[in-house]
C-alpha positions as CSV (number, residue, x, y, z in Angstrom):
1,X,3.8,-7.2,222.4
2,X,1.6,-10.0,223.8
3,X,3.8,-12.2,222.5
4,X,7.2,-11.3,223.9
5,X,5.2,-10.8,227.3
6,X,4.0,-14.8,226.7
7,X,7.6,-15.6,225.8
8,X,8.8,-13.9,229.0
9,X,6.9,-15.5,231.4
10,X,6.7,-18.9,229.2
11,X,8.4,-20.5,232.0
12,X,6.0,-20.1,234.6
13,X,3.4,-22.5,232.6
14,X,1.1,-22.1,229.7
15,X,-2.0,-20.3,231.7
16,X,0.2,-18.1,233.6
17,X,2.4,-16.6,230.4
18,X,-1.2,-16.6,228.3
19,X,-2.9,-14.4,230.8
20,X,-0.4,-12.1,230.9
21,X,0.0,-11.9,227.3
22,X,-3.7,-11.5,227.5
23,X,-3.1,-8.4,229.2
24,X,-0.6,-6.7,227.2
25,X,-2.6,-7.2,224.2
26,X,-5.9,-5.8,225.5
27,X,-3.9,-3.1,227.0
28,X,-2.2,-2.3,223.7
29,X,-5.6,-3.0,221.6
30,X,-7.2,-0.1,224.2
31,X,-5.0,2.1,225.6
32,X,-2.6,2.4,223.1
33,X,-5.0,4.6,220.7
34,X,-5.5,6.9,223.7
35,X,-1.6,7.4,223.7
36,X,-1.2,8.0,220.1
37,X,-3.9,10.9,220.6
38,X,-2.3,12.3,223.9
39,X,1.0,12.3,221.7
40,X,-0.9,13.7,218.2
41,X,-2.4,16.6,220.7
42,X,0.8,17.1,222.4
43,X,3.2,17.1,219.6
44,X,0.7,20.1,217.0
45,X,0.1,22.4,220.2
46,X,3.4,23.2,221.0
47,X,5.0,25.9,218.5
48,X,8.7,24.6,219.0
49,X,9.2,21.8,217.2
50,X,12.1,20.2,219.1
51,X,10.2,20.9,222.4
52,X,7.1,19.7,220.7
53,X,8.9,16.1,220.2
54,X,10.4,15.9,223.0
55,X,7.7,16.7,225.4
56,X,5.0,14.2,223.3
57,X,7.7,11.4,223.4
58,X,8.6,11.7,226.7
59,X,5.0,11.8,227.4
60,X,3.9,9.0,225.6
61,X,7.0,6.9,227.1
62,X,6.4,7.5,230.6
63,X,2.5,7.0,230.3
64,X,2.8,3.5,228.6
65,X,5.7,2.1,230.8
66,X,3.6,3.2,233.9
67,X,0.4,2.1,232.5
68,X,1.9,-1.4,231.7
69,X,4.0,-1.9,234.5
70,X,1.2,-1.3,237.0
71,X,-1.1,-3.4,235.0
72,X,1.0,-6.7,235.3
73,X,1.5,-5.7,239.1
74,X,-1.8,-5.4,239.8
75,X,-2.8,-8.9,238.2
76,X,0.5,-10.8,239.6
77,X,2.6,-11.5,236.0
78,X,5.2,-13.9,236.9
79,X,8.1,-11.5,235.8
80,X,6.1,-7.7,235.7
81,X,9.7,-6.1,235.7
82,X,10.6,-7.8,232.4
83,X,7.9,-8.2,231.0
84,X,7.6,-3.9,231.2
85,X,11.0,-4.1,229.3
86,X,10.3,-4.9,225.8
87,X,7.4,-2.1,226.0
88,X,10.9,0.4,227.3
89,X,12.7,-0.5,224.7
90,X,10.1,-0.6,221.9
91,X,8.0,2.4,222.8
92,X,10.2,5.4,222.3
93,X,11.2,4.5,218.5
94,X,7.8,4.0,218.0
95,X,7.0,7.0,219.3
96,X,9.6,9.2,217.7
97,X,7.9,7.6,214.4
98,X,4.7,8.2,215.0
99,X,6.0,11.9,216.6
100,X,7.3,12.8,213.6
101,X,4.5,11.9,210.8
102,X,1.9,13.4,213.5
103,X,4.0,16.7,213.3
104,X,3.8,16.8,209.2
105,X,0.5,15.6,208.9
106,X,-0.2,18.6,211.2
107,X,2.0,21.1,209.7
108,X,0.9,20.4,206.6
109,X,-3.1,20.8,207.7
110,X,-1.9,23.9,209.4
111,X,-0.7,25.7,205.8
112,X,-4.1,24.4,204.0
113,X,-5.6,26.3,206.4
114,X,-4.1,29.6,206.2
């Protein structure tokens, strides 16, 4: 992701688009595993499996377009609006993947343990 955000704001100069590249990748190197565990919780606790999915994605989604959108705000990216994009358009099919295998790794723990 660093690298589409560096791309994105490559026309505001080298240091500019490098510090906000920067930014998305420390962000994603940090924050991104404490998404993936809000969504791993979210997704095995609720019984209903659509619900389940939709709930952790939506979750996850909303969490990590906030979370990056206020963190180029707050640090004055050149472009914060499109830089937020590619994370909008690549986070939810990530997240439906990662949804998914979460569920069946937890399904499957849950009938070892019975």
């Amino acid at each position: 992701m660093g690298s589409v955000v560096a791309y994105i704001n490559s026309d505001h100069g080298i240091f500019p688009a490098g510090v906000a590249a920067f930014k998305q990748a420390i962000y994603t190197f940090f924050i991104g595993g404490i998404i993936i565990r809000i969504l791993d919780i979210t997704v095995n606790r609720i019984h209903k499996k659509l619900l389940a999915y939709v709930i952790s994605i939506l979750l996850a989604t909303f969490l990590t377009t906030t979370m990056v959108f206020f963190v180029h705000i707050m640090r004055g990216t050149p472009k914060p609006l499109e830089s937020t994009a590619a994370t909008i358009i690549l986070a939810p099919p990530g997240y439906i993947f990662l949804a998914y295998f979460k569920r069946k790794k937890g399904d499957r723990e849950s009938d070892n343990d019975v």
